[in-house]
Residue, then its C-alpha position, 0 to 999 in steps of 0.5 A: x607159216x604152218x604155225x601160224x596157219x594151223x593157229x588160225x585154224x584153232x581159232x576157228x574152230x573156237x569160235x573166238x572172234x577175239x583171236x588176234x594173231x599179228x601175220x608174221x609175229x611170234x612170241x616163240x623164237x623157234x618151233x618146239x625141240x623134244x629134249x627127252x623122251x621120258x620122265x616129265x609127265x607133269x608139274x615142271x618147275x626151275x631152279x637157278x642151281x638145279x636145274x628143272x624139276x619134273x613129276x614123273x614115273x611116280x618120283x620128282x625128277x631132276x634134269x640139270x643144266x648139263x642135260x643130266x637126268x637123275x631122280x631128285x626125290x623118289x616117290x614122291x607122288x607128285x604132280x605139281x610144282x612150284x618154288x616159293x618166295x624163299x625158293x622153298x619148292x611146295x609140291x601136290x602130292x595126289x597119290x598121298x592126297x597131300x600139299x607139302x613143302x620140301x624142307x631144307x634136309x629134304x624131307x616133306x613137311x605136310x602143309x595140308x591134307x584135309x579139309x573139314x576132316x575129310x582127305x582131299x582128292x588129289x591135289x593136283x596143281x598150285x599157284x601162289x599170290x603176292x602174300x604168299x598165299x597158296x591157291x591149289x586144284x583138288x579134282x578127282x581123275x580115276x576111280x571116284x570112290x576116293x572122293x570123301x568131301x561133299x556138301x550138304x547135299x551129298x554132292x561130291x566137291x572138286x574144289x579149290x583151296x587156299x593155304x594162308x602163311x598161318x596153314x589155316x585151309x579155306x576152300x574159295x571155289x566149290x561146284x563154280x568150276x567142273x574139274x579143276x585142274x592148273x591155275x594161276x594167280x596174275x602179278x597184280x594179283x587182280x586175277x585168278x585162272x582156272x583150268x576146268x578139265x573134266x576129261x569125262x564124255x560130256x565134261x567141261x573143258x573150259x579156262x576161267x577166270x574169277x577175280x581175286x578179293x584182297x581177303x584171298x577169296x574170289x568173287x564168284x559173280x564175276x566168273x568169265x569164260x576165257x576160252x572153250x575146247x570143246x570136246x577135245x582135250x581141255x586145259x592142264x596147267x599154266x604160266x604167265x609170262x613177264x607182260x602178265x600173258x598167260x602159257x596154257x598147255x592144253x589139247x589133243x592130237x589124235x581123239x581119245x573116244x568115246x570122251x575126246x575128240x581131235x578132229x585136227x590138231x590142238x595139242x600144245x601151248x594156248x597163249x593168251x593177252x591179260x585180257x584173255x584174247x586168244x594170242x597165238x598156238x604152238x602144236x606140241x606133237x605129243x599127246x598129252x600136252x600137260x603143263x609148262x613152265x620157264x626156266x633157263x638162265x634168264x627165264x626166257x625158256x618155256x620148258x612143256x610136259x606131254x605125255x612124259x616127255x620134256x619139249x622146250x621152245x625159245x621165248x621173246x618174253x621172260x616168264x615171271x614165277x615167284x622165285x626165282x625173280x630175273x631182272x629183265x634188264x640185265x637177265x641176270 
């Protein structure tokens, strides 16, 4: 009951009419259980075999099945990241302004780390369609001297990229969004979400979504808002479930000022329909509330990243990531 009445209250204060929360109704088998206190700041990902892997504390970080915790790679610079079709994990790397792909002995394999010769900021997170195309995040957090790539107006670029199967980089999004941050491209393929969190005083703090053309590009006319946080923390990173809805980490519990507010709390899980209607709210009580992904078994797990610990919440619905694939019939 308190879940759901603070999730009326986030409505609320969003202003969105659409927010359709079913009294009684959850998508979460149980509140949010704290699994370690340190390790996992960003970019979770699951491995049948593995485990889950989690950017934190400089390295890529590994907790496996039997709750052990051990660095998995260390250095990395990483932040987000995911497993491939073939279950190849790609990893952006903002400290070395790099996209890569762990090779079987191990090693990274650069997949991009420049556009029109110029470095990328630091790329943040990344999603991939069913061509096997990468779609990544490069916004810039900190010191903005970094920033290199600009248009033709001396305006600085925090855009977003796509990596075809041939490495040819194409940037699709270029001043439509603030800052991004996470994205996520739908299993149809129809859509892609973007996170806008530019955590500045003033900044966007906002989740689009754009349609997604056949060729990989986007059709920048059809940019719709799907949900605005206002002057409280914006949305990080997203996962969609097995019914094509969509997990967004997002929000603060206690204002970080001048630049964001939290007048109650909102940090935690967003989830909305396809449709983008506000769904239901689970408050994660950790600042920050950075990324999420699904995970165990039968992918029926939503394993949440905030400020470098490790939370994770029973789900009714599998998570669908592109590997690895879990028959929901059998959960197997």
């Amino acid at each position: 009951m308190a879940r759901l009445l603070l999730a009326v209250v986030i409505c609320l204060l969003s202003g969105l009419t659409e927010c359709q929360l079913r009294a009684g109704e959850s998508l979460f088998l149980s509140s949010p259980v704290l699994l370690q206190e340190s390790g996992a700041g960003e970019g979770p990902a699951w491995h049948p075999e593995l485990g889950l892997l989690t950017s934190g504390e400089g390295n890529i970080n590994r907790r496996n099945k039997d709750a052990k915790v051990s660095v998995f790679l260390k250095d990395a610079g990483s932040n987000g990241l995911m497993f491939d079709r073939q279950g190849q994990l790609i990893v952006c790397q903002p400290v070395q302004r790099r996209v890569s792909r762990m090779k079987p002995d191990g090693s990274l394999e650069v997949l991009a780390n420049s556009y029109d010769g110029k470095p990328f900021n630091q790329p943040n997170d990344l999603t991939i369609d069913s061509a096997n195309r990468i779609y990544f995040t490069d916004p810039c957090y900190g010191d903005r001297s970094r920033i290199e790539l600009r248009d033709a107006q001396g305006r600085e670029i925090e855009g977003v990229y796509r990596i075809d199967t041939d490495g040819r980089v194409t940037r699709i999004i270029t001043h439509e969004v603030d800052r991004p941050n996470g994205l996520v491209v739908t299993h149809d393929d129809r859509y892609l979400f973007v996170a806008d969190n530019n955590n500045s005083q003033g900044g966007a703090r906002k989740l689009w979504r754009f349609e997604l053309l056949q060729d990989g590009t986007v059709s920048l006319s059809s940019q719709k808002l799907i949900h605005d946080w206002k002057t409280t923390r914006g949305p990080d990173g997203m996962k969609l479930d097995a019914e094509g809805r969509l997990y967004v980490a997002a929000g603060l519990n206690k204002p970080n000022l001048p630049h964001e507010t939290a007048e109650k709390p909102t940090a935690g899980v967003y989830v909305f329909s396809s449709e983008g209607q506000l769904l239901e709210f689970v408050n994660i009580p950790r600042d920050e509330t950075t990324n999420c992904a699904f995970g165990g078994n039968d992918l029926k797990t939503l394993f949440v990243t905030a400020g470098g610990s490790l939370w994770s919440i029973p789900t009714k619905t599998p998570g669908r990531p592109a590997w690895p694939v879990v028959d929901s019939a059998t959960g197997k």
